[in-house]
mmCIF file as Biopython writes it, N, C-alpha, C and O atoms, coordinates in Angstrom:
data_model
#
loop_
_atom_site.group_PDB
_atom_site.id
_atom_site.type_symbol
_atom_site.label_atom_id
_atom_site.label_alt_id
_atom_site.label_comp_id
_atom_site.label_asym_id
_atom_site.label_entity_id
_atom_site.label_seq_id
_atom_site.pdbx_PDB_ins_code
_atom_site.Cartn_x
_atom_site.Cartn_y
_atom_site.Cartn_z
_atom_site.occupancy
_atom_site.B_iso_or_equiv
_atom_site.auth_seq_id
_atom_site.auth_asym_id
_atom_site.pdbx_PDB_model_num
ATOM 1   N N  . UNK A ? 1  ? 109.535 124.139 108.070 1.0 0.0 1  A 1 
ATOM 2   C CA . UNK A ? 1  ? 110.412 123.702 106.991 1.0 0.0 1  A 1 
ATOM 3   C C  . UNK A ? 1  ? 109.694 122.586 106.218 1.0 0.0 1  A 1 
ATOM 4   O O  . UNK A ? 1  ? 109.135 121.678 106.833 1.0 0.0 1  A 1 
ATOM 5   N N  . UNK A ? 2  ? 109.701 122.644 104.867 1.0 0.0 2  A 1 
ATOM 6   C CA . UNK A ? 2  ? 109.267 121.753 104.544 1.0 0.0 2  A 1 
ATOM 7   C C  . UNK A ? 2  ? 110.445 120.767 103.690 1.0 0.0 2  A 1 
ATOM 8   O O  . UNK A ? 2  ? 111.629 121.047 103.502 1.0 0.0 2  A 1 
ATOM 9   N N  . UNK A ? 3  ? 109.312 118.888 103.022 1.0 0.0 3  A 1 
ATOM 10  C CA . UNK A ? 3  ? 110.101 118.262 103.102 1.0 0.0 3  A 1 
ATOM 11  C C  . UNK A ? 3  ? 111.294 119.095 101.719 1.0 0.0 3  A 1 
ATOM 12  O O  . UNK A ? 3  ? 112.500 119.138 101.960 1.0 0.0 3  A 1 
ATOM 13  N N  . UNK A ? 4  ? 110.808 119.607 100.539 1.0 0.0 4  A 1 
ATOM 14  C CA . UNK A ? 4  ? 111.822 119.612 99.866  1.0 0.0 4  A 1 
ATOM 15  C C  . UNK A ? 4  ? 113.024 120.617 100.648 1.0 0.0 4  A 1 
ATOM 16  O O  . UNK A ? 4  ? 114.064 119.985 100.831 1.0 0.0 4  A 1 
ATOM 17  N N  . UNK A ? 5  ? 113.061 121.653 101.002 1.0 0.0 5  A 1 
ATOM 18  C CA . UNK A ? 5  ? 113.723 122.381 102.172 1.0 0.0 5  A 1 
ATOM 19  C C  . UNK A ? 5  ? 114.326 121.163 102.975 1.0 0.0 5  A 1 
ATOM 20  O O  . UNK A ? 5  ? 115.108 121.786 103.693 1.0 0.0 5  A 1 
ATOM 21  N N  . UNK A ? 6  ? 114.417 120.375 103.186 1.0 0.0 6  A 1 
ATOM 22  C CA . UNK A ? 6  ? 115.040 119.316 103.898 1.0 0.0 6  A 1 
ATOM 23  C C  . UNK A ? 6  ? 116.076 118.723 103.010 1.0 0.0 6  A 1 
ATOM 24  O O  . UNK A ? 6  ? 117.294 118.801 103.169 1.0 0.0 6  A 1 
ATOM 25  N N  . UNK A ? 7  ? 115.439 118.126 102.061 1.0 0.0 7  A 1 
ATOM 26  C CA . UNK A ? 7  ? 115.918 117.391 101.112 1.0 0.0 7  A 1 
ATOM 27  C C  . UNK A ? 7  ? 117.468 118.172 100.178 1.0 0.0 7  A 1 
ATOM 28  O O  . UNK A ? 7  ? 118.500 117.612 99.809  1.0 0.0 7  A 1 
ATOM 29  N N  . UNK A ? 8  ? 117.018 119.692 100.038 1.0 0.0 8  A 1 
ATOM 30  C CA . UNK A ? 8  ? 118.209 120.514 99.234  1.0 0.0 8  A 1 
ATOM 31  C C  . UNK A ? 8  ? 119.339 120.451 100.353 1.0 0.0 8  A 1 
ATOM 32  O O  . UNK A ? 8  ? 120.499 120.049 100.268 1.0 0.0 8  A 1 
ATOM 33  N N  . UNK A ? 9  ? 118.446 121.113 101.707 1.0 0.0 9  A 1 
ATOM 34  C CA . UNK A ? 9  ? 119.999 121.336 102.599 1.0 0.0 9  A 1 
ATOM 35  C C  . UNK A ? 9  ? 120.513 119.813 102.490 1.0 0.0 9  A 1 
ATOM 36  O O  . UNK A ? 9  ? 121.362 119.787 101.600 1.0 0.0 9  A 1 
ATOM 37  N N  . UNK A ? 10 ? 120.332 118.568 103.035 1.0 0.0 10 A 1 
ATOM 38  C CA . UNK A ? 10 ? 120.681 117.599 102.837 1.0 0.0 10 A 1 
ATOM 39  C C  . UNK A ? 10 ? 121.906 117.268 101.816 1.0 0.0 10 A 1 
ATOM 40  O O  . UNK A ? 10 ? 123.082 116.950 101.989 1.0 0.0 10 A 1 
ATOM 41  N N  . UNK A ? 11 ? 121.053 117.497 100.621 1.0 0.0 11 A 1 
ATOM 42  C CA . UNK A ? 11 ? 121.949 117.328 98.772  1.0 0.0 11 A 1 
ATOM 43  C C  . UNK A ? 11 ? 123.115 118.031 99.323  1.0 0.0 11 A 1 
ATOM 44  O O  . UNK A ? 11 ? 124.220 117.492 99.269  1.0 0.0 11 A 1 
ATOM 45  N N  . UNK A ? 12 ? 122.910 119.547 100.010 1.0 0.0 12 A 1 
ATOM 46  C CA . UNK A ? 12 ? 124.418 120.220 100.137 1.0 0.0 12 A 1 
ATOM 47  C C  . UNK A ? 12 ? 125.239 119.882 101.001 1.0 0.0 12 A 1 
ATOM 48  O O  . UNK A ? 12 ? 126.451 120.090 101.058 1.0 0.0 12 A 1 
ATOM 49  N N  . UNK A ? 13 ? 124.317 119.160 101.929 1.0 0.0 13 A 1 
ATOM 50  C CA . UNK A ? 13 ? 125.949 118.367 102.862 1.0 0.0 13 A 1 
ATOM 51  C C  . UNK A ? 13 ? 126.204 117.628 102.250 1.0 0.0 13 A 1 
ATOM 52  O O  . UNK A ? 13 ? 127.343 117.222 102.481 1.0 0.0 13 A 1 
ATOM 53  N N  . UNK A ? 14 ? 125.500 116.926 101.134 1.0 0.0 14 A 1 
ATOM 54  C CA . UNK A ? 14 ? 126.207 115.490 100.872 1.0 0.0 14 A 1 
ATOM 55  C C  . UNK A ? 14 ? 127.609 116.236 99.739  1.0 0.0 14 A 1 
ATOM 56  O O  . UNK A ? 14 ? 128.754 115.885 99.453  1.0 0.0 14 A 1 
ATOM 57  N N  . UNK A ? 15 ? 126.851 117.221 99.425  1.0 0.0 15 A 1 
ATOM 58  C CA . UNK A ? 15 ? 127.829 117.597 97.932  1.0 0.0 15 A 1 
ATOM 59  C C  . UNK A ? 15 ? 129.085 118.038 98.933  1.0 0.0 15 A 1 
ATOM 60  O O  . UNK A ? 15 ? 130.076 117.663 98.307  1.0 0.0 15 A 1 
ATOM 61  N N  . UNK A ? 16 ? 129.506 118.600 100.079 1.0 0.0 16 A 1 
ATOM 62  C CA . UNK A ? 16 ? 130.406 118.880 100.786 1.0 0.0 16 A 1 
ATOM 63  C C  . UNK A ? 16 ? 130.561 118.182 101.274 1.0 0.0 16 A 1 
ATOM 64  O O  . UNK A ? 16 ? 131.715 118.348 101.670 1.0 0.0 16 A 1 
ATOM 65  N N  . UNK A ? 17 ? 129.994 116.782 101.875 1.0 0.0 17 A 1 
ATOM 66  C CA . UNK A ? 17 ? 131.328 115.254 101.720 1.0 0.0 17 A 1 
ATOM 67  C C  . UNK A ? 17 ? 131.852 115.178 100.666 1.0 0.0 17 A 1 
ATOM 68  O O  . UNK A ? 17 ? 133.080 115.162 100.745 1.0 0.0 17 A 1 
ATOM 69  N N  . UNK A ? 18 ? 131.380 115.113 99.514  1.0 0.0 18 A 1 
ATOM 70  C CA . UNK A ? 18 ? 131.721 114.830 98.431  1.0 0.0 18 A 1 
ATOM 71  C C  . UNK A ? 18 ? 133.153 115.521 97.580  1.0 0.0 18 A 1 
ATOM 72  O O  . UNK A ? 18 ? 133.884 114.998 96.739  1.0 0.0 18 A 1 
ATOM 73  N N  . UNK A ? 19 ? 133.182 116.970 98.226  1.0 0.0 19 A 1 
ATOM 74  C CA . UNK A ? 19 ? 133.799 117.614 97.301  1.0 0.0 19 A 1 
ATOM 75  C C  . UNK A ? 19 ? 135.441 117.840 98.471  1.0 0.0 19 A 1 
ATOM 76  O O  . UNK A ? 19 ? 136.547 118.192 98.060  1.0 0.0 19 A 1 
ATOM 77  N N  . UNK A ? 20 ? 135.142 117.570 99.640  1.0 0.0 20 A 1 
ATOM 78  C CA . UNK A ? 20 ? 135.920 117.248 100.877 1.0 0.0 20 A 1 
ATOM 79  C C  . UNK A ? 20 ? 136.570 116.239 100.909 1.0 0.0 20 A 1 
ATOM 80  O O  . UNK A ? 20 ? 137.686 116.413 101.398 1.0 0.0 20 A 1 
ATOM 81  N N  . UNK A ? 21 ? 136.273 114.888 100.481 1.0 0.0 21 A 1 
ATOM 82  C CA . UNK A ? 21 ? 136.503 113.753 100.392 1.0 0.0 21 A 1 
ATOM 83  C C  . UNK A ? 21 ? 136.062 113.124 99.287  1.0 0.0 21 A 1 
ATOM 84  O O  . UNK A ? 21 ? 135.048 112.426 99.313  1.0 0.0 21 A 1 
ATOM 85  N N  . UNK A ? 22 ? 136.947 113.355 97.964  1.0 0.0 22 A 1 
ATOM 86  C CA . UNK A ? 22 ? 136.787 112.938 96.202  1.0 0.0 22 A 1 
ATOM 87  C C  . UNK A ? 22 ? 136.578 111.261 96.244  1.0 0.0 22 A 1 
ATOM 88  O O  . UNK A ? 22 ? 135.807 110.446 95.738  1.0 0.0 22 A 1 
ATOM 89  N N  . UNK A ? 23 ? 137.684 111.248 97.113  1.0 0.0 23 A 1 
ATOM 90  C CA . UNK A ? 23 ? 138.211 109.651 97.106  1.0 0.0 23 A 1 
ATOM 91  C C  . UNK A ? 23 ? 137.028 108.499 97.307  1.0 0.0 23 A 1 
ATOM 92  O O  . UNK A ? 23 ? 136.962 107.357 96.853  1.0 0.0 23 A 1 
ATOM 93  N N  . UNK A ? 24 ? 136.174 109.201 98.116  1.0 0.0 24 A 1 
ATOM 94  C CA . UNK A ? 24 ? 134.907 108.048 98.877  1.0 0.0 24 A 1 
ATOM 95  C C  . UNK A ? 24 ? 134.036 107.660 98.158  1.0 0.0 24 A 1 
ATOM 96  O O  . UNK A ? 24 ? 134.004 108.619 97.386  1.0 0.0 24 A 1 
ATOM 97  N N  . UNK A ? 25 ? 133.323 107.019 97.818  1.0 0.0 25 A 1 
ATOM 98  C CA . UNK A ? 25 ? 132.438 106.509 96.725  1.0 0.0 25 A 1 
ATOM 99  C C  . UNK A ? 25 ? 130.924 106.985 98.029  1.0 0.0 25 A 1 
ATOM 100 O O  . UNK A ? 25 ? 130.781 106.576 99.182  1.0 0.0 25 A 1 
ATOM 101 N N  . UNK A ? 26 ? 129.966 108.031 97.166  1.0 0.0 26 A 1 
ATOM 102 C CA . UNK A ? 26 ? 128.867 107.852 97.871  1.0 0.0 26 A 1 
ATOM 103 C C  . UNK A ? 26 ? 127.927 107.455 96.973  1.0 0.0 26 A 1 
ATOM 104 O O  . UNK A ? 26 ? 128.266 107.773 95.833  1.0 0.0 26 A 1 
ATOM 105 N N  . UNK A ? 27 ? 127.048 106.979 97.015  1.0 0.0 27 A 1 
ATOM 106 C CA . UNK A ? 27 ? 125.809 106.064 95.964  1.0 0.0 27 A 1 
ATOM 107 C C  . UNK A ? 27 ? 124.445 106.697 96.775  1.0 0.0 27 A 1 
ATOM 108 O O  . UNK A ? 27 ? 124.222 106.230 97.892  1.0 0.0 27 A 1 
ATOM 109 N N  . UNK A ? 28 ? 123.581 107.686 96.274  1.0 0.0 28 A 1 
ATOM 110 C CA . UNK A ? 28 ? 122.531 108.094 96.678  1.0 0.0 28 A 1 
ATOM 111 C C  . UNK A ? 28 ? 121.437 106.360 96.268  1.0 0.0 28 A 1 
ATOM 112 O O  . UNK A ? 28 ? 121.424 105.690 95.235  1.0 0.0 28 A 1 
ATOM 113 N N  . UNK A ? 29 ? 121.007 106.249 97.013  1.0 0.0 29 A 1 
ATOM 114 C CA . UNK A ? 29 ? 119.629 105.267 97.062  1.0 0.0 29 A 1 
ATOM 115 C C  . UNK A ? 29 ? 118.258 105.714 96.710  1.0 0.0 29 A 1 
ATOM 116 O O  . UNK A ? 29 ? 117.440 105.894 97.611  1.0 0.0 29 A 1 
ATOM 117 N N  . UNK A ? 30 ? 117.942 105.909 95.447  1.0 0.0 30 A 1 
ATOM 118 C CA . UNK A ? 30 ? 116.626 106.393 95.051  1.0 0.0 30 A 1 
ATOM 119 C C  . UNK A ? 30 ? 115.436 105.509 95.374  1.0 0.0 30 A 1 
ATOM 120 O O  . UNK A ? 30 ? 114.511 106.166 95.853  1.0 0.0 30 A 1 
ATOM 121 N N  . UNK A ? 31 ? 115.181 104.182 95.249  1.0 0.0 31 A 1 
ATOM 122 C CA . UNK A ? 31 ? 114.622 103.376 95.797  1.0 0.0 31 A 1 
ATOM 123 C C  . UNK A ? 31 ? 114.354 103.283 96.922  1.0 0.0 31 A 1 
ATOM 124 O O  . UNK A ? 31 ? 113.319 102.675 97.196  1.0 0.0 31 A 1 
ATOM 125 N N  . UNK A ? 32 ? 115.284 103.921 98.154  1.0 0.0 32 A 1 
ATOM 126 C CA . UNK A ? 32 ? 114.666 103.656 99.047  1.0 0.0 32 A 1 
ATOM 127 C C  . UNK A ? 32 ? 113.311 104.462 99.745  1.0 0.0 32 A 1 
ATOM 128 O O  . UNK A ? 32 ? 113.091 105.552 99.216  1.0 0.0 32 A 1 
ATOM 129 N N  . UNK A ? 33 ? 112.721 104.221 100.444 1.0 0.0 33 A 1 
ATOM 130 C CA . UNK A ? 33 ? 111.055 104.568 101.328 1.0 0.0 33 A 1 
ATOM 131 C C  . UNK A ? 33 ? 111.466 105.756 102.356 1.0 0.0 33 A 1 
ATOM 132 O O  . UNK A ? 33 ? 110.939 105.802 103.467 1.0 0.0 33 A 1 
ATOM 133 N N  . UNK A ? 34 ? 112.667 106.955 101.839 1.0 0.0 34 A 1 
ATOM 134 C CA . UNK A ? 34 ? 112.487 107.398 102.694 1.0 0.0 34 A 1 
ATOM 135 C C  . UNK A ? 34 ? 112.785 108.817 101.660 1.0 0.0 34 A 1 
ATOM 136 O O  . UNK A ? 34 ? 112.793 108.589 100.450 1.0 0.0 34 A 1 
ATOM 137 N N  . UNK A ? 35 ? 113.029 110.277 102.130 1.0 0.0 35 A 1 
ATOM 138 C CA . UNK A ? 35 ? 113.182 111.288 101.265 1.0 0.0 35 A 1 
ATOM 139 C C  . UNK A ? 35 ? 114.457 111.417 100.597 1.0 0.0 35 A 1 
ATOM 140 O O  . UNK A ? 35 ? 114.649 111.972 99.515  1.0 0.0 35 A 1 
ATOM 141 N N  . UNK A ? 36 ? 115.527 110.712 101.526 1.0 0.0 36 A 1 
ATOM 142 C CA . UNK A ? 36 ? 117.011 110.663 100.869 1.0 0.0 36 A 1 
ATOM 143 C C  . UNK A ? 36 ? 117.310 110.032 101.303 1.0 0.0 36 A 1 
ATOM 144 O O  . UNK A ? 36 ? 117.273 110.236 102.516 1.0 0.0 36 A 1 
ATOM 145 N N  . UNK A ? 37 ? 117.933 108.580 100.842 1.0 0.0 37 A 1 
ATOM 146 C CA . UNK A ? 37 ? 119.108 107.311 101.620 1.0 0.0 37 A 1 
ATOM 147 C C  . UNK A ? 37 ? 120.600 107.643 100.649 1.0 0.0 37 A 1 
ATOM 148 O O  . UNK A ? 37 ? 120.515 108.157 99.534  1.0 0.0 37 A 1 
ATOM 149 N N  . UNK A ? 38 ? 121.484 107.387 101.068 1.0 0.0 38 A 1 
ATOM 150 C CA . UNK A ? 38 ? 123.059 107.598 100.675 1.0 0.0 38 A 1 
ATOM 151 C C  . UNK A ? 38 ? 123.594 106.793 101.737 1.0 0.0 38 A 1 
ATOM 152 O O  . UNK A ? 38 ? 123.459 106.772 102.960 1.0 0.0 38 A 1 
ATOM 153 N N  . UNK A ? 39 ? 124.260 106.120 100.861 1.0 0.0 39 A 1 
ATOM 154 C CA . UNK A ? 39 ? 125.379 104.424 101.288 1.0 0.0 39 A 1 
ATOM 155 C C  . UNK A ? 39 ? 126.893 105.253 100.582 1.0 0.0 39 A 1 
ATOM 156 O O  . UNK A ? 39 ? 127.127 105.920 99.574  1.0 0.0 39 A 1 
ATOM 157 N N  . UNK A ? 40 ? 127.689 104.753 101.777 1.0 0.0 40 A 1 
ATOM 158 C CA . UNK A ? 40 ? 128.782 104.479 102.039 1.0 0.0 40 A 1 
ATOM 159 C C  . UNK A ? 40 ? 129.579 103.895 101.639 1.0 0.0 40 A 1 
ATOM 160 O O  . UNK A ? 40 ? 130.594 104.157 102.284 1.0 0.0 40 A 1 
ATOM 161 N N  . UNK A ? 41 ? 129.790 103.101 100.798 1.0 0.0 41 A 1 
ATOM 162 C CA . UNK A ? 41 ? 130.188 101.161 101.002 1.0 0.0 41 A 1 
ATOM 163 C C  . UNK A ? 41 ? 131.565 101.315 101.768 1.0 0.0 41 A 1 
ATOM 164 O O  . UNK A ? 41 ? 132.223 102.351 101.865 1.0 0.0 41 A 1 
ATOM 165 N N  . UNK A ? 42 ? 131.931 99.791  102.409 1.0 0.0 42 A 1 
ATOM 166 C CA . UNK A ? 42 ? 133.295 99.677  102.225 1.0 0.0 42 A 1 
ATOM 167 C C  . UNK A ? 42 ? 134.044 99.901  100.808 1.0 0.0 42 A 1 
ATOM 168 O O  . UNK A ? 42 ? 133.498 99.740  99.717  1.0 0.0 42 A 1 
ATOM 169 N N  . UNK A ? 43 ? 135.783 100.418 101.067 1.0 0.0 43 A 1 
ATOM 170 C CA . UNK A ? 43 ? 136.408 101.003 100.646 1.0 0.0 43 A 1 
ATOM 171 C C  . UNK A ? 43 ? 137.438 101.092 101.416 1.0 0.0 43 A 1 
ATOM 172 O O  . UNK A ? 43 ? 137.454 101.042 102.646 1.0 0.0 43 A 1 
ATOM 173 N N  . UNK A ? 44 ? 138.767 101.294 100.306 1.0 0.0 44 A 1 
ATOM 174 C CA . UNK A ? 44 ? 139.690 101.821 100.642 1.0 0.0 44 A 1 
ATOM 175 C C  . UNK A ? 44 ? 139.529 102.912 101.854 1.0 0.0 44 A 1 
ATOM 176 O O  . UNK A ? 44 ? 138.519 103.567 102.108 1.0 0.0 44 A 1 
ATOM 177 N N  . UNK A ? 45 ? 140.701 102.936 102.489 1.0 0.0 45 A 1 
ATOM 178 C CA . UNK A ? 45 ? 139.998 103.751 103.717 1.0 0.0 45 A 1 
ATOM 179 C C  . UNK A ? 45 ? 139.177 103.987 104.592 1.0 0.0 45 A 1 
ATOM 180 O O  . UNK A ? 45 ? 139.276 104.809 105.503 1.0 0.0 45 A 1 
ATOM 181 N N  . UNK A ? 46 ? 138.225 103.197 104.334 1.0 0.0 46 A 1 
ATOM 182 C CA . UNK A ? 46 ? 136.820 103.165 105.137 1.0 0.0 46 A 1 
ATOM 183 C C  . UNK A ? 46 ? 136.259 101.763 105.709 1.0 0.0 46 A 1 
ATOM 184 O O  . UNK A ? 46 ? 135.252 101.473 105.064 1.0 0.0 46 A 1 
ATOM 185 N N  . UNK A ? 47 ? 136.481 101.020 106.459 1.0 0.0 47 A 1 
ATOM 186 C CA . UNK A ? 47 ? 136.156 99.965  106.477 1.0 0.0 47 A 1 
ATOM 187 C C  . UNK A ? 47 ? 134.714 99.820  106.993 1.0 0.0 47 A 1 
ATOM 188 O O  . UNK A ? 47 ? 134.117 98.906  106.424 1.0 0.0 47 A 1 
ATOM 189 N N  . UNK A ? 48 ? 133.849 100.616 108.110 1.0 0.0 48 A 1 
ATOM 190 C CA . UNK A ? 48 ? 132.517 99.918  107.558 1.0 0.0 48 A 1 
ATOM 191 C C  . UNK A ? 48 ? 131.780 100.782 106.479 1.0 0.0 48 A 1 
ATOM 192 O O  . UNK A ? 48 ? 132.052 101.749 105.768 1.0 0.0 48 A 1 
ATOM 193 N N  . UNK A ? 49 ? 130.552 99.829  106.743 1.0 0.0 49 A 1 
ATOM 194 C CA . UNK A ? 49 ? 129.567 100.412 105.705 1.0 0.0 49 A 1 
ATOM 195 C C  . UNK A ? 49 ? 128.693 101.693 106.281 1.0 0.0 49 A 1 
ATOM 196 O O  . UNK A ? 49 ? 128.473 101.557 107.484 1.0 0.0 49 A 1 
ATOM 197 N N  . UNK A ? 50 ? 128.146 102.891 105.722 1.0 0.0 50 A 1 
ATOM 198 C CA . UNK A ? 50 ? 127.824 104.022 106.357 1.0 0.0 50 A 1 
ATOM 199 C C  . UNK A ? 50 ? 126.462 104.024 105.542 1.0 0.0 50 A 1 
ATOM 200 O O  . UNK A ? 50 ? 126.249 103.465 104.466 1.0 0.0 50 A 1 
ATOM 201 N N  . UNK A ? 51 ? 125.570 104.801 106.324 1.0 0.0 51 A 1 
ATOM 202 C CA . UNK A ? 51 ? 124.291 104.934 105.341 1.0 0.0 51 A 1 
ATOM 203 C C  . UNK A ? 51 ? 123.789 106.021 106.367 1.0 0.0 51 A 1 
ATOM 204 O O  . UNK A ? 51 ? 123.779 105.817 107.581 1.0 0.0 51 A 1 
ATOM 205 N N  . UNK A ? 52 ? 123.253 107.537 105.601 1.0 0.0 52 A 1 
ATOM 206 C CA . UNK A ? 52 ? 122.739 108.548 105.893 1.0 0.0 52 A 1 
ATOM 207 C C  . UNK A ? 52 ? 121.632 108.589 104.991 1.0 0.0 52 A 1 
ATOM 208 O O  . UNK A ? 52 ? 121.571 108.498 103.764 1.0 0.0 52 A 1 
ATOM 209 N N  . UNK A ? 53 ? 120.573 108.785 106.087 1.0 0.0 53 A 1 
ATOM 210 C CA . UNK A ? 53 ? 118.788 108.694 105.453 1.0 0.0 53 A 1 
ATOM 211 C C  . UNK A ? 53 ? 118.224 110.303 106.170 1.0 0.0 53 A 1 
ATOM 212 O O  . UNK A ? 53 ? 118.542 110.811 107.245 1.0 0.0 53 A 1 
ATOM 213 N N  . UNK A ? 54 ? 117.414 110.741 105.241 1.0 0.0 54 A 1 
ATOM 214 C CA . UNK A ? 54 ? 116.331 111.850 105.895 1.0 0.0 54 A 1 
ATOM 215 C C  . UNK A ? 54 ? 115.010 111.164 105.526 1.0 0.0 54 A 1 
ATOM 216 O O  . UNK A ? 54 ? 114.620 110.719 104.446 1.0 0.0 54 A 1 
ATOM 217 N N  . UNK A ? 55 ? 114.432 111.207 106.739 1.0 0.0 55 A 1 
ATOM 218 C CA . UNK A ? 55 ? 112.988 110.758 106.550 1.0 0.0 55 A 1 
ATOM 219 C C  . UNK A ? 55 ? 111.832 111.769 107.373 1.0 0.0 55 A 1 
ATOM 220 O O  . UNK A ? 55 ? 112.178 112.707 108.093 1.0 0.0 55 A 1 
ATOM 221 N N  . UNK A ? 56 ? 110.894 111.513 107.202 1.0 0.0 56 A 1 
ATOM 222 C CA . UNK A ? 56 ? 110.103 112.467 107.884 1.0 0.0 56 A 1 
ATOM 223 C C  . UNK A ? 56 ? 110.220 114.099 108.004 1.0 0.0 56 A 1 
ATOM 224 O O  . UNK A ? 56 ? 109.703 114.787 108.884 1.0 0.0 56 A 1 
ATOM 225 N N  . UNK A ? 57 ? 110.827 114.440 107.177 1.0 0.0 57 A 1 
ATOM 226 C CA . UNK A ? 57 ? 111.177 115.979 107.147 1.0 0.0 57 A 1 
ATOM 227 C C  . UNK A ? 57 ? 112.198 116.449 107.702 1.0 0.0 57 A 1 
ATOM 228 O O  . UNK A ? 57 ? 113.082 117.091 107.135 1.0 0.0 57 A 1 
ATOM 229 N N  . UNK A ? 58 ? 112.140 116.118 109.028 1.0 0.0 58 A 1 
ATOM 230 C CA . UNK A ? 58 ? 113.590 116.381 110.227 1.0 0.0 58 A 1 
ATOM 231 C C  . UNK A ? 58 ? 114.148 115.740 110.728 1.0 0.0 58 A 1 
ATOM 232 O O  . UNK A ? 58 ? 114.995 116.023 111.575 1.0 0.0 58 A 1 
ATOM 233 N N  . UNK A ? 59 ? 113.777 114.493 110.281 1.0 0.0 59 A 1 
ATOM 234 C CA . UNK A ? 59 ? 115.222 113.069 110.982 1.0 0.0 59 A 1 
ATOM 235 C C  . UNK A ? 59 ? 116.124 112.703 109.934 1.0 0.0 59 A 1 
ATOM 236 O O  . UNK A ? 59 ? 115.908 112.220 108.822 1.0 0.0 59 A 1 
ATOM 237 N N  . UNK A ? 60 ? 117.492 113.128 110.690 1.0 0.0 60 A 1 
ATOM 238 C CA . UNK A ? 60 ? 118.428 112.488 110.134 1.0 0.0 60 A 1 
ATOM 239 C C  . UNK A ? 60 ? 119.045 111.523 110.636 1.0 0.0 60 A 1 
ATOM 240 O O  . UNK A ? 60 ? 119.387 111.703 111.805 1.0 0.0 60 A 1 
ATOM 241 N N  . UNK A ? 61 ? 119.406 110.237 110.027 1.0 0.0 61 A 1 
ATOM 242 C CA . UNK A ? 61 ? 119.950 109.144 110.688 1.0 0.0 61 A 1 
ATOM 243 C C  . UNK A ? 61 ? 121.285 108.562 110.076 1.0 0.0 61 A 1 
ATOM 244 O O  . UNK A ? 61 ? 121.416 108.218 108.901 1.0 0.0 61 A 1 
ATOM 245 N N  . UNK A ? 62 ? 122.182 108.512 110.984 1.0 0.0 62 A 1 
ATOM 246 C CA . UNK A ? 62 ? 123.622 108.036 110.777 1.0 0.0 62 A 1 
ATOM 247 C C  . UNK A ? 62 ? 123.843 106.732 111.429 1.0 0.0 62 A 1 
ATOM 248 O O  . UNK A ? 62 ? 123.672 106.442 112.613 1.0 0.0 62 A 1 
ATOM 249 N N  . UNK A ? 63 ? 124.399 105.733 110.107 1.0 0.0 63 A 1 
ATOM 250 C CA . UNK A ? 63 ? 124.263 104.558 111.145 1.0 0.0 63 A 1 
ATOM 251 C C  . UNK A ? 63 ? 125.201 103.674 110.109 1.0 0.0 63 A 1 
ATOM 252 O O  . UNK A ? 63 ? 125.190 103.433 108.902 1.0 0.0 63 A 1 
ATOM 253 N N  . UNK A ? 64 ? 126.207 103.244 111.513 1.0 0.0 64 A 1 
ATOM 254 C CA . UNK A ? 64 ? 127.430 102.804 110.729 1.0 0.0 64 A 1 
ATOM 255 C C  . UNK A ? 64 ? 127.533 101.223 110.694 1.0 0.0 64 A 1 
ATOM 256 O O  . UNK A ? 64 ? 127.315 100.893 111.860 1.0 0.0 64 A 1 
ATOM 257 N N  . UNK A ? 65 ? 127.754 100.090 109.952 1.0 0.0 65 A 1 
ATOM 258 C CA . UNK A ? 65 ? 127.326 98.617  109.758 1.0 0.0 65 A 1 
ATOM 259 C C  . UNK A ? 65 ? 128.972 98.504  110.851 1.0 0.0 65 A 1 
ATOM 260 O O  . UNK A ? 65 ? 130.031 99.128  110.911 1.0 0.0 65 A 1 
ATOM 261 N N  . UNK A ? 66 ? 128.219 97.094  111.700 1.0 0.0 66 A 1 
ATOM 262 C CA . UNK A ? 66 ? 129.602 96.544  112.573 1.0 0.0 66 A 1 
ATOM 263 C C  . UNK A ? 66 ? 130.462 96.206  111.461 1.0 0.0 66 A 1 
ATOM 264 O O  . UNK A ? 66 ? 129.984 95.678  110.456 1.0 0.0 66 A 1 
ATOM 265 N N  . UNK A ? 67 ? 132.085 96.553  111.596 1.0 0.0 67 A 1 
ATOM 266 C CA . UNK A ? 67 ? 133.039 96.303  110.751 1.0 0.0 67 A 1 
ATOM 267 C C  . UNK A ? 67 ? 133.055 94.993  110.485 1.0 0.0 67 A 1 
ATOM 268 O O  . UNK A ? 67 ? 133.609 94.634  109.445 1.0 0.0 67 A 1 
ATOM 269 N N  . UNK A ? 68 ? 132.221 93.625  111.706 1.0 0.0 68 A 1 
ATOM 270 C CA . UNK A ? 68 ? 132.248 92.069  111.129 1.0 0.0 68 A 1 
ATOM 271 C C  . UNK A ? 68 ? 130.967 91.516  110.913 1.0 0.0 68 A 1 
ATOM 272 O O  . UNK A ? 68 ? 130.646 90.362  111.196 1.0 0.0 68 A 1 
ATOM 273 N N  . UNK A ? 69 ? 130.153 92.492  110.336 1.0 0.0 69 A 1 
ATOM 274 C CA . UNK A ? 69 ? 128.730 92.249  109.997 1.0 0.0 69 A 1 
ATOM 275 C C  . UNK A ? 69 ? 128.918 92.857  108.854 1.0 0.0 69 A 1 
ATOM 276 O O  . UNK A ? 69 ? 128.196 92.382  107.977 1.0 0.0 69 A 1 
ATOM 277 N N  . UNK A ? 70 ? 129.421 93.496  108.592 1.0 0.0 70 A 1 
ATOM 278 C CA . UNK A ? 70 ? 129.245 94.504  107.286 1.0 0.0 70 A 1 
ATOM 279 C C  . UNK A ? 70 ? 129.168 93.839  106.077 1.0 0.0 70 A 1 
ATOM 280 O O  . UNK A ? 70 ? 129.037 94.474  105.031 1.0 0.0 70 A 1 
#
């Protein structure tokens, strides 16, 4: 698989949070050093902060900010 093959399936889960859950604010991170970062923020409904990254072709990383660090 390569990285763009990573990167589309990726776009389509995000577009199916997205289209699953209107309400959530997701903010793709172009800046960041990796193939795809997407933040979370706090929000209504959501109290911590969420951030989903693909890096390296096949890691995906989910990683949620402590609700009193956030």
């Amino acid at each position: 698989m390569s990285s763009i093959d990573s990167v589309e399936i990726a776009n389509g889960a995000i577009a199916k949070i997205r289209e699953a859950l209107p309400q959530i604010e997701v903010v793709v991170d172009a800046s960041a050093p990796v193939e795809l970062s997407v933040d979370i923020p706090i929000q209504t409904g959501l109290k911590p902060r969420i951030n989903l990254n693909l890096q390296n072709v096949d890691e995906l990383h989910f990683s949620v900010a402590c609700p009193t660090h956030a």
